[in-house]
GUDO-407313 format. One record per residue: residue number from 0; residue in three letters; x negated, y negated, z negated of N, C-alpha, C in turn. Coordinates in nm, 2 decimals. Layout:
{num=NUM | residu=ala | n_X=X | n_Y=Y | n_Z=Z | ca_X=X | ca_Y=Y | ca_Z=Z | c_X=X | c_Y=Y | c_Z=Z}
...
# end
This chain:
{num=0 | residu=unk | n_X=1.74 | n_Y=-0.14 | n_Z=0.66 | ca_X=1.82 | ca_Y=-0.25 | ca_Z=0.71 | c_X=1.96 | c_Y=-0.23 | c_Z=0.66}
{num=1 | residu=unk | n_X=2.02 | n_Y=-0.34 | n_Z=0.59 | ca_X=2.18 | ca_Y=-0.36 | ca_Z=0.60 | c_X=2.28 | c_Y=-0.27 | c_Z=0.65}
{num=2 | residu=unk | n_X=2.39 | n_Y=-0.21 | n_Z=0.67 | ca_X=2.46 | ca_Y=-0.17 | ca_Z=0.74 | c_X=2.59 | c_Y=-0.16 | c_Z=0.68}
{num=3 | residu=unk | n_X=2.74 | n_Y=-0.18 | n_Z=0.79 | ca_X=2.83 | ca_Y=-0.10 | ca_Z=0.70 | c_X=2.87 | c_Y=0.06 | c_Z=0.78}
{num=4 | residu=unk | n_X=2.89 | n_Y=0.09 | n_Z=0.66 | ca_X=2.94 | ca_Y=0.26 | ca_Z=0.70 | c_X=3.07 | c_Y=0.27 | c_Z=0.65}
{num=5 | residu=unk | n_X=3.17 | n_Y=0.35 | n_Z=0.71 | ca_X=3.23 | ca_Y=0.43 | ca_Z=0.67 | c_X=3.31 | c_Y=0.46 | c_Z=0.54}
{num=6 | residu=unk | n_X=3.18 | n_Y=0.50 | n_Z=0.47 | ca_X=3.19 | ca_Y=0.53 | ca_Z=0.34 | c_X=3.15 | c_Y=0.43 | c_Z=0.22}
{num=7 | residu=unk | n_X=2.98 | n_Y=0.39 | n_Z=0.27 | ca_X=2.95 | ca_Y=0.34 | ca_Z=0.20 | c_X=2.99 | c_Y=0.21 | c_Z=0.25}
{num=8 | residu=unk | n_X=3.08 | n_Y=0.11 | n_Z=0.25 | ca_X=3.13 | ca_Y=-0.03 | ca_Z=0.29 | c_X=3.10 | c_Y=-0.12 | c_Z=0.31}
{num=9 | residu=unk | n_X=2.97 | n_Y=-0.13 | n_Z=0.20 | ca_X=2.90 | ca_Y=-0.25 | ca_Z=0.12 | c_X=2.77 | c_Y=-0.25 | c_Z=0.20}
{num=10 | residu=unk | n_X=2.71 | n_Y=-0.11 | n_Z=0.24 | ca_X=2.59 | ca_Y=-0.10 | ca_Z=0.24 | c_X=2.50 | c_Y=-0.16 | c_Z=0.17}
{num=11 | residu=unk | n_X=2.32 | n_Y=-0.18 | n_Z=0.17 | ca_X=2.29 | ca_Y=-0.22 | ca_Z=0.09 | c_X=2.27 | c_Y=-0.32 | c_Z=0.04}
{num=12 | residu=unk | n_X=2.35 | n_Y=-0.37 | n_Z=-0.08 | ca_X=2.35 | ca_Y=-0.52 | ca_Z=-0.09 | c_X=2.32 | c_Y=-0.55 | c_Z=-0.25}
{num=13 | residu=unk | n_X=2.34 | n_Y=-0.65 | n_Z=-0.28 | ca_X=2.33 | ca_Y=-0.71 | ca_Z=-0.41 | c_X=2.42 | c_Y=-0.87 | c_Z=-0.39}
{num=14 | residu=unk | n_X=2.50 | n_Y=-0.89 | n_Z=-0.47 | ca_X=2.54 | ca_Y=-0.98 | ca_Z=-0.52 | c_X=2.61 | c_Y=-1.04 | c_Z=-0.34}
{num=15 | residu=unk | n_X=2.65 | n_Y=-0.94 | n_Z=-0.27 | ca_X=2.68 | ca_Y=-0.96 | ca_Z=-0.13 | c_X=2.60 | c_Y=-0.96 | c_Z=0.04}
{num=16 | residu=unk | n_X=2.48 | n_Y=-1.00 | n_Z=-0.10 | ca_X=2.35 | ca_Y=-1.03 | ca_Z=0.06 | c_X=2.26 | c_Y=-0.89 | c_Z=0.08}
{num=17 | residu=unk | n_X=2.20 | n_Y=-0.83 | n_Z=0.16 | ca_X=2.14 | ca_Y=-0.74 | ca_Z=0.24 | c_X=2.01 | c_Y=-0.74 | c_Z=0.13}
{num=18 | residu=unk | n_X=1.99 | n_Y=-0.62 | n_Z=0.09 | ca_X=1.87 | ca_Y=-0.62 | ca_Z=0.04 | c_X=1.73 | c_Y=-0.57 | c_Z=0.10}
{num=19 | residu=unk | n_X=1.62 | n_Y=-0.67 | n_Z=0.10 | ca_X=1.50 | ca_Y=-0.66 | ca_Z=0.17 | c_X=1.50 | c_Y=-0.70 | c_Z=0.30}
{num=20 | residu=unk | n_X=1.60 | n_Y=-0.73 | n_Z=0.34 | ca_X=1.56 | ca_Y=-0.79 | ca_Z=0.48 | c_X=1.61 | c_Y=-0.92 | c_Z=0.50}
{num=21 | residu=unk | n_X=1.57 | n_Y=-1.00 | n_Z=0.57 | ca_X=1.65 | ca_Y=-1.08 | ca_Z=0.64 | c_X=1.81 | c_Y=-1.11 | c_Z=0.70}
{num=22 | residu=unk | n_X=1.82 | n_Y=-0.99 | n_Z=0.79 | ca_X=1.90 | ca_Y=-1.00 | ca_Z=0.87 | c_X=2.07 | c_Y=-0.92 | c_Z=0.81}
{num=23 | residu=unk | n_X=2.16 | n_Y=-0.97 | n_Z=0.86 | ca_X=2.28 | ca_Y=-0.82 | ca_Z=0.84 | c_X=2.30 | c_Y=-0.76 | c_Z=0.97}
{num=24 | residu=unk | n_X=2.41 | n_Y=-0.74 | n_Z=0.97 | ca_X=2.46 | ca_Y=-0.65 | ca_Z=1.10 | c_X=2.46 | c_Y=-0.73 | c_Z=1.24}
{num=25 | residu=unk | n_X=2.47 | n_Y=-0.66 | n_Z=1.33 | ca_X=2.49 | ca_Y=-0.71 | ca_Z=1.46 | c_X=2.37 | c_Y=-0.86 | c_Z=1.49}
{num=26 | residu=unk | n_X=2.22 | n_Y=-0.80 | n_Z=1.47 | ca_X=2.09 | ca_Y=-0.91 | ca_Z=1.46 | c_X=2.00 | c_Y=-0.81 | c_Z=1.55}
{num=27 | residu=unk | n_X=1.92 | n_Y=-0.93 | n_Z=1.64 | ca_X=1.82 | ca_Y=-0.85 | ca_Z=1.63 | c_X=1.70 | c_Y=-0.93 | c_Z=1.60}
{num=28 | residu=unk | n_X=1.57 | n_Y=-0.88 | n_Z=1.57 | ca_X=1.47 | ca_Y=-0.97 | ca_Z=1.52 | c_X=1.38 | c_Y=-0.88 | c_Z=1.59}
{num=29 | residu=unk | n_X=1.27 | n_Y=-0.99 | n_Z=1.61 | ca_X=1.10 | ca_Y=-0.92 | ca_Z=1.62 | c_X=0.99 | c_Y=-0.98 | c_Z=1.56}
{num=30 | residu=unk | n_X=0.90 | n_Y=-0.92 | n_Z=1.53 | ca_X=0.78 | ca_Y=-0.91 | ca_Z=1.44 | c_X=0.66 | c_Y=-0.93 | c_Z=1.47}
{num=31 | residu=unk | n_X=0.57 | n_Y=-1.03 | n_Z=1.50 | ca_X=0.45 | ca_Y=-1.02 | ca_Z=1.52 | c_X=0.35 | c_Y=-1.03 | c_Z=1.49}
{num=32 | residu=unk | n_X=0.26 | n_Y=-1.01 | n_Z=1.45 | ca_X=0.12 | ca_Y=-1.04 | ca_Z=1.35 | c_X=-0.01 | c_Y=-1.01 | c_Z=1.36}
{num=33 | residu=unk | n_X=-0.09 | n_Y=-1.07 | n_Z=1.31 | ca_X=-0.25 | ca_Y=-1.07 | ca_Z=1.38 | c_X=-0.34 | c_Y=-1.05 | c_Z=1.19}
{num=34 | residu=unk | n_X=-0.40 | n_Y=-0.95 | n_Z=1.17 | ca_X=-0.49 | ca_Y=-0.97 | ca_Z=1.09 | c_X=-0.58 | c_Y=-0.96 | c_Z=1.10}
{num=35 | residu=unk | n_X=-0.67 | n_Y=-1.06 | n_Z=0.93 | ca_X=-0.82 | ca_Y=-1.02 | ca_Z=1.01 | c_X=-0.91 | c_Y=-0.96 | c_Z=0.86}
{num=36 | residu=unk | n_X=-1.00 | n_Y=-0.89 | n_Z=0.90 | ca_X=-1.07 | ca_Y=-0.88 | ca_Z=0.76 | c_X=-1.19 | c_Y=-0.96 | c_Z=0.75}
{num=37 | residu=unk | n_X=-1.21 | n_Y=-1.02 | n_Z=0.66 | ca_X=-1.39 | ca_Y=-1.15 | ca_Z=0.63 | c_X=-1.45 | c_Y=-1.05 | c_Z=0.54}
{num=38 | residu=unk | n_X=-1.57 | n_Y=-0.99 | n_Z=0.58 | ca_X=-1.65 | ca_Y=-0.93 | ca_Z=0.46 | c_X=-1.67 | c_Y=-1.04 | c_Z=0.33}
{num=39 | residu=unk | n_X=-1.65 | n_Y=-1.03 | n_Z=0.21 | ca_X=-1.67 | ca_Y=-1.05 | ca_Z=0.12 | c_X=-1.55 | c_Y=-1.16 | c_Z=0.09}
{num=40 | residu=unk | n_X=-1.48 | n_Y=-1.21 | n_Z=0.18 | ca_X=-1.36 | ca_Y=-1.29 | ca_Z=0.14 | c_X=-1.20 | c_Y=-1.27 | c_Z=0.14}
{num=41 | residu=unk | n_X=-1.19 | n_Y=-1.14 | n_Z=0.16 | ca_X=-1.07 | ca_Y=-1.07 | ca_Z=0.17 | c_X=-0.98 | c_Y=-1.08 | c_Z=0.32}
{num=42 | residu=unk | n_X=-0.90 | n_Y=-1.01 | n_Z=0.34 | ca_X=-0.84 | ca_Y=-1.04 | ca_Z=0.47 | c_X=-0.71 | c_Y=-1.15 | c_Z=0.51}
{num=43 | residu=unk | n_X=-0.71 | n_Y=-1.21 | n_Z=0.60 | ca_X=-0.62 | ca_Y=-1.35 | ca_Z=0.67 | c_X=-0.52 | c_Y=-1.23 | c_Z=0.79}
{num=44 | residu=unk | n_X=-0.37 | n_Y=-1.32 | n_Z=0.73 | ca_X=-0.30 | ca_Y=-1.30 | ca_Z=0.81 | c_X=-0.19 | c_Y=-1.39 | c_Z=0.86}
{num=45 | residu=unk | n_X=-0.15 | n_Y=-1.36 | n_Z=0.97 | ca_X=-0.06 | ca_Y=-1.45 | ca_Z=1.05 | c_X=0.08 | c_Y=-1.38 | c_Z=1.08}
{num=46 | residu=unk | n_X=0.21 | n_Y=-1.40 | n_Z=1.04 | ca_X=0.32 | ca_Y=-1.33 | ca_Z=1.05 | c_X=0.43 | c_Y=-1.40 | c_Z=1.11}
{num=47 | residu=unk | n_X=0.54 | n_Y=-1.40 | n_Z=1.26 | ca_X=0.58 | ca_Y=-1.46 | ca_Z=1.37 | c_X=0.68 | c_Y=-1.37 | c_Z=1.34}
{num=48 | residu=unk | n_X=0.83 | n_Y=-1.42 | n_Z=1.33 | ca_X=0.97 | ca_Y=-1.36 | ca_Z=1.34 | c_X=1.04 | c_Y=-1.48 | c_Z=1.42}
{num=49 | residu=unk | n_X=1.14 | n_Y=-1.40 | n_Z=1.53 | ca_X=1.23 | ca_Y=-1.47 | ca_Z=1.62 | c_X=1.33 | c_Y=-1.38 | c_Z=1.61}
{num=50 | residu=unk | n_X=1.46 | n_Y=-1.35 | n_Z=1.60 | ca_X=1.53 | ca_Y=-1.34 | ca_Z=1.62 | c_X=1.69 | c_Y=-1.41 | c_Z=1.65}
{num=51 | residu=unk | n_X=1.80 | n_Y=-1.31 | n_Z=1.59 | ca_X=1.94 | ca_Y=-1.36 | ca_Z=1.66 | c_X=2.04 | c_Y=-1.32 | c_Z=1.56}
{num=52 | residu=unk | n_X=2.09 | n_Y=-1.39 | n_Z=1.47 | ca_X=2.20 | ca_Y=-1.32 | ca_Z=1.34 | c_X=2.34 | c_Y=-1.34 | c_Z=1.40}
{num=53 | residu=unk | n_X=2.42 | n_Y=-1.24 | n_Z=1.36 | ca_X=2.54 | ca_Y=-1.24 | ca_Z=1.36 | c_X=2.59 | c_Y=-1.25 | c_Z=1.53}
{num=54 | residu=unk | n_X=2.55 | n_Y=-1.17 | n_Z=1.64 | ca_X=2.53 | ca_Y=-1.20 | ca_Z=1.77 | c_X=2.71 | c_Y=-1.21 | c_Z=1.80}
{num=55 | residu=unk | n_X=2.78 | n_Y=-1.14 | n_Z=1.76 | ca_X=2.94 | ca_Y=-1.13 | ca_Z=1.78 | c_X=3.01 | c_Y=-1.22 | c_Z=1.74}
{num=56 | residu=unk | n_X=2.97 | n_Y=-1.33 | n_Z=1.62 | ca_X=3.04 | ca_Y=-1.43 | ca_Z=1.56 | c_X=3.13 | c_Y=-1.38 | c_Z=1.47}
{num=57 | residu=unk | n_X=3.09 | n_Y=-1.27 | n_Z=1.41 | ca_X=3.20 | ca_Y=-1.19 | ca_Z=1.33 | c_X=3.21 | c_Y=-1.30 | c_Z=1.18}
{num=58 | residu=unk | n_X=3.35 | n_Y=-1.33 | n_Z=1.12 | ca_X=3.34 | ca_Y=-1.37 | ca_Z=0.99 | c_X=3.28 | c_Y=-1.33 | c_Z=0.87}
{num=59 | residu=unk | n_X=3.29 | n_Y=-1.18 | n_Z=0.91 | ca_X=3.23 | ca_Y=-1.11 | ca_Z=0.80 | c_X=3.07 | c_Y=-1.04 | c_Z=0.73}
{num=60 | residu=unk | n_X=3.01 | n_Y=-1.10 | n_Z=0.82 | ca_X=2.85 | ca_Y=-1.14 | ca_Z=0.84 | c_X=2.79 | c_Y=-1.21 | c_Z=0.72}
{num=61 | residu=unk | n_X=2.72 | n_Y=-1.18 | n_Z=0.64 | ca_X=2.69 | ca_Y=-1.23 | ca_Z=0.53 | c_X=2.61 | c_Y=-1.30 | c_Z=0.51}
{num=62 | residu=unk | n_X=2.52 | n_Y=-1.29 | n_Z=0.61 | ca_X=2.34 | ca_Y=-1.45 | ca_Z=0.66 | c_X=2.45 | c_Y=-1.52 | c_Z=0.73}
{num=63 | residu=unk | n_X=2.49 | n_Y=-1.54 | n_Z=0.81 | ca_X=2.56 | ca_Y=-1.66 | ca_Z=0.86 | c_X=2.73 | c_Y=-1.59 | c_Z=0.95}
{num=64 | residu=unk | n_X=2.75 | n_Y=-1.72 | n_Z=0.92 | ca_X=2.91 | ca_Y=-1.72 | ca_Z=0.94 | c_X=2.94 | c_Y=-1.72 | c_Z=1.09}
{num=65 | residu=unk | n_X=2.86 | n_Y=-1.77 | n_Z=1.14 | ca_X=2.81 | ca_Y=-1.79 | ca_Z=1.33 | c_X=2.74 | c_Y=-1.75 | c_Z=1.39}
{num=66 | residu=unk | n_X=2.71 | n_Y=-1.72 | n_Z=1.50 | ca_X=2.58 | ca_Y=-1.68 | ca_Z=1.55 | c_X=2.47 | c_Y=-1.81 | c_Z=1.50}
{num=67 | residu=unk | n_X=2.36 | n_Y=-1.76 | n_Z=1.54 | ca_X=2.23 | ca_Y=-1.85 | ca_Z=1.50 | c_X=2.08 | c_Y=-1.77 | c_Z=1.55}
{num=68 | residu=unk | n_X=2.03 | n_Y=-1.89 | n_Z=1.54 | ca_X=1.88 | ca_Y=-1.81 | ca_Z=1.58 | c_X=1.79 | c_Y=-1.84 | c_Z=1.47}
{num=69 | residu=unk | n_X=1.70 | n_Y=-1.72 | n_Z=1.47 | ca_X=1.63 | ca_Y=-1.76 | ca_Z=1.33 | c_X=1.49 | c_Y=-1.71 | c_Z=1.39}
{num=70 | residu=unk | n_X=1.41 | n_Y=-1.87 | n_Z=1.33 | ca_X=1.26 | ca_Y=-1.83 | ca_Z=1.34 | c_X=1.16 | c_Y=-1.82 | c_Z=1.21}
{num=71 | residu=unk | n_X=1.09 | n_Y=-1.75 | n_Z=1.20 | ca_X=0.96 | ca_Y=-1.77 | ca_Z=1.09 | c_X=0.85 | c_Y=-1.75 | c_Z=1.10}
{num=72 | residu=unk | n_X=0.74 | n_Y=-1.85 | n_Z=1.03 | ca_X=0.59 | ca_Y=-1.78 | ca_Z=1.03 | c_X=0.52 | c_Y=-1.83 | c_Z=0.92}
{num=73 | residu=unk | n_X=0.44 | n_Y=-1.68 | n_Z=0.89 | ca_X=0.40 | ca_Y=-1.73 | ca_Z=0.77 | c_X=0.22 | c_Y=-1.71 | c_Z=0.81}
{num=74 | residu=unk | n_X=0.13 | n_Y=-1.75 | n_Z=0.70 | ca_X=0.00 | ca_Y=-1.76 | ca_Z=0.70 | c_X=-0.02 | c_Y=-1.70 | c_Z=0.55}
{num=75 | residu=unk | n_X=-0.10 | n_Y=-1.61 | n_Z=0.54 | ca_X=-0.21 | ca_Y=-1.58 | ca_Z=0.39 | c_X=-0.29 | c_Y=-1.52 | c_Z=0.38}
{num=76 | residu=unk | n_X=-0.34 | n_Y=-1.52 | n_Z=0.26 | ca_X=-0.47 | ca_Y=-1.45 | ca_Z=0.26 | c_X=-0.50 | c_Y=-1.38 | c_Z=0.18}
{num=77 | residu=unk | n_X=-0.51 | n_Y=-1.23 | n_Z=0.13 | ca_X=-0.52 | ca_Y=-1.16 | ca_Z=0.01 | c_X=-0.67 | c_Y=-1.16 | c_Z=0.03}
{num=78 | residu=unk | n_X=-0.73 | n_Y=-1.20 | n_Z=-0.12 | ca_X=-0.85 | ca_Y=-1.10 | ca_Z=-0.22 | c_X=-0.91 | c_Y=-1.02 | c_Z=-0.19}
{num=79 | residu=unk | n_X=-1.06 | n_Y=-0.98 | n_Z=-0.17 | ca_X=-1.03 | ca_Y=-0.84 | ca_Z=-0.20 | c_X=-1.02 | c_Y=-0.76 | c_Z=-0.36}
{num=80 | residu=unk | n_X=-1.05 | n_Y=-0.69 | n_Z=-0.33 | ca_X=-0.95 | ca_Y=-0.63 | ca_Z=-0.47 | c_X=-1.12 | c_Y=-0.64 | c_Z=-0.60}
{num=81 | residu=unk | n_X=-1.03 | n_Y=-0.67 | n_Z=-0.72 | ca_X=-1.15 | ca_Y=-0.72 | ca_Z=-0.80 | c_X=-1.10 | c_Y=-0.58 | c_Z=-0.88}
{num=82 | residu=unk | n_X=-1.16 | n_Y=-0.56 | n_Z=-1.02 | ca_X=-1.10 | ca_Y=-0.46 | ca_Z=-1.12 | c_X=-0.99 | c_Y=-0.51 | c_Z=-1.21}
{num=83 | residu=unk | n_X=-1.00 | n_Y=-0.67 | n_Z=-1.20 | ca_X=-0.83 | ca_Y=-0.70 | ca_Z=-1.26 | c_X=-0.67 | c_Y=-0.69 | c_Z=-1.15}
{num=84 | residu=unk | n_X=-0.72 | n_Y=-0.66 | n_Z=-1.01 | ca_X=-0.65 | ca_Y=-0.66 | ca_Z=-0.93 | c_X=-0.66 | c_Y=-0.76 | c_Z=-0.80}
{num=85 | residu=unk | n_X=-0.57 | n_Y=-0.83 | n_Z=-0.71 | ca_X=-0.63 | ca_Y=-0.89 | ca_Z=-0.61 | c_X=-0.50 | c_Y=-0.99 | c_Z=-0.63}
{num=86 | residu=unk | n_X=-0.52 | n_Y=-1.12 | n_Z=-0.56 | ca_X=-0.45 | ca_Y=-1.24 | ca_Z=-0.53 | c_X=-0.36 | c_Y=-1.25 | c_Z=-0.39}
{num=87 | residu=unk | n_X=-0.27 | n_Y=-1.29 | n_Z=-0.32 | ca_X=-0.26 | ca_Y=-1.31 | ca_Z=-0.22 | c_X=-0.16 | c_Y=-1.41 | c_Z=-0.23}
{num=88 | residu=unk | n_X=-0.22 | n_Y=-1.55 | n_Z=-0.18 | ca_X=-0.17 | ca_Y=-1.68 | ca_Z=-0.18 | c_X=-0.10 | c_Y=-1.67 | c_Z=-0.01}
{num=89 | residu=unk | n_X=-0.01 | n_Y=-1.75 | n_Z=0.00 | ca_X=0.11 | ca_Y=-1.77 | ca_Z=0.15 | c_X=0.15 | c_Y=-1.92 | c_Z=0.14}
{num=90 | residu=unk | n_X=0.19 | n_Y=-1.93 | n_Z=0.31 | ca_X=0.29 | ca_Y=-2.06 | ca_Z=0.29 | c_X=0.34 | c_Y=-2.02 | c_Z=0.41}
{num=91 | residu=unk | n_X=0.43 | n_Y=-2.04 | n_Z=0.43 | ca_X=0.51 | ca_Y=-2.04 | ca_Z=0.59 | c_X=0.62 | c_Y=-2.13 | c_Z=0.57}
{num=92 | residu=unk | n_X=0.69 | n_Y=-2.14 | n_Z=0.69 | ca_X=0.85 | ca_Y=-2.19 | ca_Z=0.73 | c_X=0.94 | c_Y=-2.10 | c_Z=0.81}
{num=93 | residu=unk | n_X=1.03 | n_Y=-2.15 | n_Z=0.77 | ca_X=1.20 | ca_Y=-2.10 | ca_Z=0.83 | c_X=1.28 | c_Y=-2.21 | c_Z=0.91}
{num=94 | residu=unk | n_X=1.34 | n_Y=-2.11 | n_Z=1.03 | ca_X=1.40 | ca_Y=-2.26 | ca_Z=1.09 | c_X=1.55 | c_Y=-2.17 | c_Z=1.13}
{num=95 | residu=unk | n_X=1.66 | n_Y=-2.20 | n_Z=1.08 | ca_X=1.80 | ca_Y=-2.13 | ca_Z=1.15 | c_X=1.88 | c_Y=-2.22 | c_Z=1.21}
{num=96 | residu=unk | n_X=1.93 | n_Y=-2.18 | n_Z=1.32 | ca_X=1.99 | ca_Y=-2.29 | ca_Z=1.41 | c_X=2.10 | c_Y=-2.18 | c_Z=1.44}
{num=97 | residu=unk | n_X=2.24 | n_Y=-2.25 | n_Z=1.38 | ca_X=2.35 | ca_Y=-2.22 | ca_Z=1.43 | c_X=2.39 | c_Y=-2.26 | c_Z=1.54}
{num=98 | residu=unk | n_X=2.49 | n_Y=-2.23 | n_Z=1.64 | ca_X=2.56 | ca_Y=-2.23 | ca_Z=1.77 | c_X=2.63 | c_Y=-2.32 | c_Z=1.70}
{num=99 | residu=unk | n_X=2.60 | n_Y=-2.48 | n_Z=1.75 | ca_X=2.71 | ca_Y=-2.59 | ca_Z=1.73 | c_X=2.67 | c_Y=-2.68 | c_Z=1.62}
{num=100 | residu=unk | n_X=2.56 | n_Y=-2.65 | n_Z=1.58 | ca_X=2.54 | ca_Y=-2.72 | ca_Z=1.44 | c_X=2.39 | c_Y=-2.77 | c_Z=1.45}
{num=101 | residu=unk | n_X=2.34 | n_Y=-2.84 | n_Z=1.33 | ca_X=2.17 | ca_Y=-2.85 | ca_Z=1.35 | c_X=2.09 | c_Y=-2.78 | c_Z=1.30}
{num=102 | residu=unk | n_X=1.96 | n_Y=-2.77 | n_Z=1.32 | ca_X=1.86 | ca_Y=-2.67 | ca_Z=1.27 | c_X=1.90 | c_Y=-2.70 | c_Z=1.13}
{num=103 | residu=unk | n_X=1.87 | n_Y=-2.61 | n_Z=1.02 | ca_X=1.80 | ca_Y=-2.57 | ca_Z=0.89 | c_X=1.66 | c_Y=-2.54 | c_Z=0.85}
{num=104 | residu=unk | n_X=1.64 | n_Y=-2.65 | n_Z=0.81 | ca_X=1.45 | ca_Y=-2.60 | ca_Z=0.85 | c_X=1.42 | c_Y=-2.59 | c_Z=0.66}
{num=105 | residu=unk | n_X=1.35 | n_Y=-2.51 | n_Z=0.62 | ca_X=1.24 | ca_Y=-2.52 | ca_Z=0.49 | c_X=1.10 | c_Y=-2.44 | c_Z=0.49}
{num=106 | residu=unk | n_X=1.08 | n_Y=-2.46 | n_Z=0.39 | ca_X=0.90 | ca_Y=-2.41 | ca_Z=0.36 | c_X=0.94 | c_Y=-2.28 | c_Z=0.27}
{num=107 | residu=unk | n_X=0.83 | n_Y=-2.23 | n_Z=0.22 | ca_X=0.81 | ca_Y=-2.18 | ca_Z=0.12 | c_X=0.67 | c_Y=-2.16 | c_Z=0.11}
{num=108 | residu=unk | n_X=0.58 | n_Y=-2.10 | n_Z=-0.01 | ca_X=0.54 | ca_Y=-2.02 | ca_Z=-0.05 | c_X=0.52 | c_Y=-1.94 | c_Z=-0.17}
{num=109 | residu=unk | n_X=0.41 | n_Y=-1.90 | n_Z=-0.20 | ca_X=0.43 | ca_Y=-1.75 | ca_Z=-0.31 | c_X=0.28 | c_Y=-1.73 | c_Z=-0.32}
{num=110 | residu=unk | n_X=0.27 | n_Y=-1.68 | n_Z=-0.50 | ca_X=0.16 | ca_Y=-1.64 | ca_Z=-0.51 | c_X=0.19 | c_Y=-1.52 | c_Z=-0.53}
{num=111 | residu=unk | n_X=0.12 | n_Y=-1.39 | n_Z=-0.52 | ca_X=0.14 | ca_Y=-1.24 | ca_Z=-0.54 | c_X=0.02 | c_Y=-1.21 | c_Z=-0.60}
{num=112 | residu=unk | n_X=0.00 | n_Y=-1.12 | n_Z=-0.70 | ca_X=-0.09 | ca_Y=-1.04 | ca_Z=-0.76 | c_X=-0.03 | c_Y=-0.90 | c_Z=-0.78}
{num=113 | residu=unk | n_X=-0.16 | n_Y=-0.83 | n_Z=-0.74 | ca_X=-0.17 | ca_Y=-0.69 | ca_Z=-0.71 | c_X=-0.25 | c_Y=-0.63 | c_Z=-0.82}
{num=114 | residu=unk | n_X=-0.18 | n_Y=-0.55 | n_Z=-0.92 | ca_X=-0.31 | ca_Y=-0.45 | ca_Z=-0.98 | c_X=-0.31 | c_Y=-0.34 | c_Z=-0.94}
{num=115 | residu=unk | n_X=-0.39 | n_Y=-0.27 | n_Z=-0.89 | ca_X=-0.41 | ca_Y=-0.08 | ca_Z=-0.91 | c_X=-0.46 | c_Y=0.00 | c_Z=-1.03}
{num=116 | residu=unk | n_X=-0.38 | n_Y=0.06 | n_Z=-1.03 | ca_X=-0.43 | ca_Y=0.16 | ca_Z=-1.13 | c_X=-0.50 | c_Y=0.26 | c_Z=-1.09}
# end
């Protein structure tokens, strides 16, 4: 997760924003998810985030400039694993709702392929 320290100032970032996660500092979020495995059709999953960015209203907050609440969920389904590798097709949405402003709502998804060696 994000942080600033001391020393390191920046913590982990890229091009300003927090790398790998969602959130920056002063957030909290929770996680929830249900999977399932289908013999012969690979396994289904269901992925639920609710959290709270920027809880102090600090300017220096890099996901948002305000507090806000952030929801997400996603749906997919990985392959099981063939000898060229495995598939895992998604779609989900995002919804951020700043203090004072209106929702931000979008979609996404993603295809992923996995080889093992």
């Amino acid at each position: 997760m994000p942080y600033d320290h001391s020393v390191c100032r920046t913590g982990y970032r890229f091009h300003g924003m927090p790398i790998g996660y969602p959130t920056d500092n002063d957030s909290r979020l929770g996680t929830a998810g249900w999977l399932t495995m289908v013999p012969g059709l690979g396994t289904i999953f269901v992925l639920s985030r609710y959290g709270q960015t920027n809880r102090s209203g600090s300017a220096h907050n890099t996901v948002s400039s305000v507090p806000e609440h952030y929801r997400e969920l996603r749906v997919g389904w990985q392959t099981p694993a063939y000898r060229w590798g495995r598939l895992e097709p998604a779609v989900g949405a995002t919804q951020r709702i700043p203090d004072g402003a209106p929702a931000r709502s979008h979609g996404l998804g993603w295809l992923e392929w996995r080889e093992t060696f």
